[in-house]
N, C-alpha and C positions, 0 to 999 in steps of 0.2 A: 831294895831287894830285887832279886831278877830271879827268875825263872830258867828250866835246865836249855832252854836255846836263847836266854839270854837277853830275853825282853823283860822291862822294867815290871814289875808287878805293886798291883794296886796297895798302896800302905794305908789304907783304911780300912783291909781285908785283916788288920791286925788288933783293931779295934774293939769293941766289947761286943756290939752290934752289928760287926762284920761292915761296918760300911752303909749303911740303909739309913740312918738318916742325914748325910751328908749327902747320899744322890737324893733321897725327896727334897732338897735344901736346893741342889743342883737342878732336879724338873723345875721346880716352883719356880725359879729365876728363869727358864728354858721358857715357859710356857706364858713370863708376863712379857719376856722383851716379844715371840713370835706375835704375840698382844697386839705390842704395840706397833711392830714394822711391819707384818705382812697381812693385817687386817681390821688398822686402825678405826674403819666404821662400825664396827660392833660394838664398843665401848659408850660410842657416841648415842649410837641409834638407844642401847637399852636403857644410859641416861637422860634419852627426851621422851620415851616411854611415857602415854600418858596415864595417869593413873585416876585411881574412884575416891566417892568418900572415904574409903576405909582405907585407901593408900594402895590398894591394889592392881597393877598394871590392868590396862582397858586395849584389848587390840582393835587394830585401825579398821580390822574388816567390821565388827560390832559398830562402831561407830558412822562407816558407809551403811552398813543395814538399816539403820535408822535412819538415818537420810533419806537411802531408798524408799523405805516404806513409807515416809512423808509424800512423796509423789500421789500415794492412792487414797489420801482423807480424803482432798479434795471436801474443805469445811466452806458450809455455807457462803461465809462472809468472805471467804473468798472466791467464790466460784463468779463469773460471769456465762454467759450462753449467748455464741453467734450462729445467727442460721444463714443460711448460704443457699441461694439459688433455689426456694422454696417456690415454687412458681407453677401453677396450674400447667399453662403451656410447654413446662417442664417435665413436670414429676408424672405426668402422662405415661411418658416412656418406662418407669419402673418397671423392673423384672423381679431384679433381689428381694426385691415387697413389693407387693401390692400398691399401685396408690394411695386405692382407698387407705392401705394399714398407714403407712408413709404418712400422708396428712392426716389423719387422726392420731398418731402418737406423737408428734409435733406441738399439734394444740396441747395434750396430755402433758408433755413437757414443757409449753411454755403457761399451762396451770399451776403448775406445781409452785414453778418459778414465781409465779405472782405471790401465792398462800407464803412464799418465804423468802419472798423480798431481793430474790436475785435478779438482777441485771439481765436483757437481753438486747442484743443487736442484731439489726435485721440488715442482709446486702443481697440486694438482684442487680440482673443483668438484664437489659433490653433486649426484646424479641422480635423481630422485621421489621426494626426500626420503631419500635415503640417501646415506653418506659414499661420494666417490666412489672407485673401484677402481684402480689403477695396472695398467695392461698389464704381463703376466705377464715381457716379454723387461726392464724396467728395475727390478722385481720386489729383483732381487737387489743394486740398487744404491741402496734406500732404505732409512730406517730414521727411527726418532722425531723424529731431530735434522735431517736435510735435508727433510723432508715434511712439507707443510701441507694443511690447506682450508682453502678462502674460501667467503664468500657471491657476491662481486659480480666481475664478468666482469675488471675490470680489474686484475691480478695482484698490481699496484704498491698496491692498496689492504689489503693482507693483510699485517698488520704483521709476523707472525713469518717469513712470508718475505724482507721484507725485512730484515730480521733476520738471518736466516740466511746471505744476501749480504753483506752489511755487515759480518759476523764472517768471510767469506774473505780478503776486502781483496784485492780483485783485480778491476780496474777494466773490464775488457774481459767482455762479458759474450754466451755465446752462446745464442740462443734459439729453441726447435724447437717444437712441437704443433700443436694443435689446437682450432679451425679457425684460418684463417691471417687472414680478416678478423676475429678476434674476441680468440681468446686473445695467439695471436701480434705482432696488430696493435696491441695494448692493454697488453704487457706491453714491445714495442719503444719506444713512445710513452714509456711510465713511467720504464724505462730511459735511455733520453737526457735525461729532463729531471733523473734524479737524477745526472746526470753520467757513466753506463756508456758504450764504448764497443762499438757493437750489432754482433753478424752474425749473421745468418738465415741458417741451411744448408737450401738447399731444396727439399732430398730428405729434410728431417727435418721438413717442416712438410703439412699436408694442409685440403684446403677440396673445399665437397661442389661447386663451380662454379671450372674454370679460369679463366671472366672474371673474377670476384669479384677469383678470390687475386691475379690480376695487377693487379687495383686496387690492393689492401691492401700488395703489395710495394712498388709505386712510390710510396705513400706513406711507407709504412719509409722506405725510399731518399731522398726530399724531405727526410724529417726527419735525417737524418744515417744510416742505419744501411746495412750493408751486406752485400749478397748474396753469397752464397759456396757452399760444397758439402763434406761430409764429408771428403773426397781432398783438395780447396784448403786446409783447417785442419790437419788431419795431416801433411802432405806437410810446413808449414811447423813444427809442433810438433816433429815430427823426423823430420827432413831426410836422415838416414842410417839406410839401410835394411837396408845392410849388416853390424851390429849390434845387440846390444836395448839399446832396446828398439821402432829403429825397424822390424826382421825382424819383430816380432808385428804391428807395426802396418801394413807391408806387408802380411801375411797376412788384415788382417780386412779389406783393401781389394776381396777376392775375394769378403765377404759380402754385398756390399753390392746392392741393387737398383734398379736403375735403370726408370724409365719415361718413356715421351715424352706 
């Protein structure tokens, strides 16, 4: 049939339904081939979709969140603690805290550690040519086998400390001293590339300029690591305080010193 100039006219317009479902017959075919040829990855992507007990698709960002949020347990048995350049002749210089606070929240911190059985290692550096000294308050938690010197600033370069980590086998690793641009920022850095995963507590770290350390953290921070507080890591080490051995660990929570 044609039309008065003469152009074919549709013969399904003759139909009982006028035509409507032979074009839905026509999309349906239109829209599996465009399917298949000009956006082949969709088909695929929604069949490796992974899904839940209940069969339910699980998207991938849910599944990084979780992840993520593994970063911040930071569980006991896995924790370690390196201190870095804790040194009288050092932490002298503090601005960001106080000495005095610096080396008493240190000892604060490596108490807690003992009440719960975490790992610490201890790295100095020599001072005008002498083996460098450990501050008297962490004194009582070294000995031959967690205590090193090094020559060179960068912590991660002193074999037998890492050493010393590497026989905890405990991936989470936390790190305090001094200075924060130097020790701390250099032993963070080393850390994450050997795979730890980092937190700076920092009321246990000290720099002789608060612009500085607030550089040096936000680069921590850039590179994965992450800022936290003596109280923030306890609290989740153990959580009940109304037993020991999380009652002692409440109690050292009184020793602790705080400065703005």
């Amino acid at each position: 049939m044609r039309d008065f100039h003469g152009n074919q006219v549709d013969q399904l317009k003759g139909r009982p339904d006028g035509g409507q479902a032979g074009r839905r017959s026509l999309l349906k075919v239109t829209a599996a081939l465009l399917g298949a040829t000009l956006i082949p990855g969709i088909s695929s992507r929604v069949m490796a979709e992974p899904t839940d007990s209940e069969n339910k698709p699980v998207s991938a960002s849910a599944g990084r969140s979780s992840s993520s949020m593994g970063r911040f347990e930071a569980r006991p048995q896995d924790v370690q603690i390196l201190f870095v350049d804790l040194q009288d002749s050092l932490t002298h210089g503090s601005r960001s805290i106080t000495p005095a606070a610096l080396r008493n929240n240190a000892g604060v911190l490596a108490k807690i550690a003992r009440l719960l059985g975490i790992p610490m290692t201890f790295s100095l550096v020599p001072v005008k040519g002498k083996p460098g000294e450990l501050i008297s308050e962490l004194r009582p938690y070294s000995n031959a086998h967690n205590t090193s010197q090094r020559l060179l600033a960068p912590s991660f370069t002193d074999e037998a400390m890492v050493a010393s980590l590497a026989n905890n086998r405990r991936q989470t690793l936390i790190i305090c001293g001094f200075a924060t641009e130097v020790a701390v920022l250099e032993s963070a850095l080393g850390a994450i590339n050997s795979g730890y995963t980092v937190h700076v507590p920092v009321d246990v770290i000290g720099s002789a300029s608060s612009r500085t350390e607030s550089a040096a953290l936000r680069q921590m921070e850039l590179a994965g690591a992450l800022p936290t507080s003596i109280i923030s890591l306890a609290a989740k080490w153990s959580p009940n305080f109304s037993e020991e051995p999380g009652a002692s660990v409440l109690a050292a929570f009184s020793e602790i010193q705080t400065t703005n």
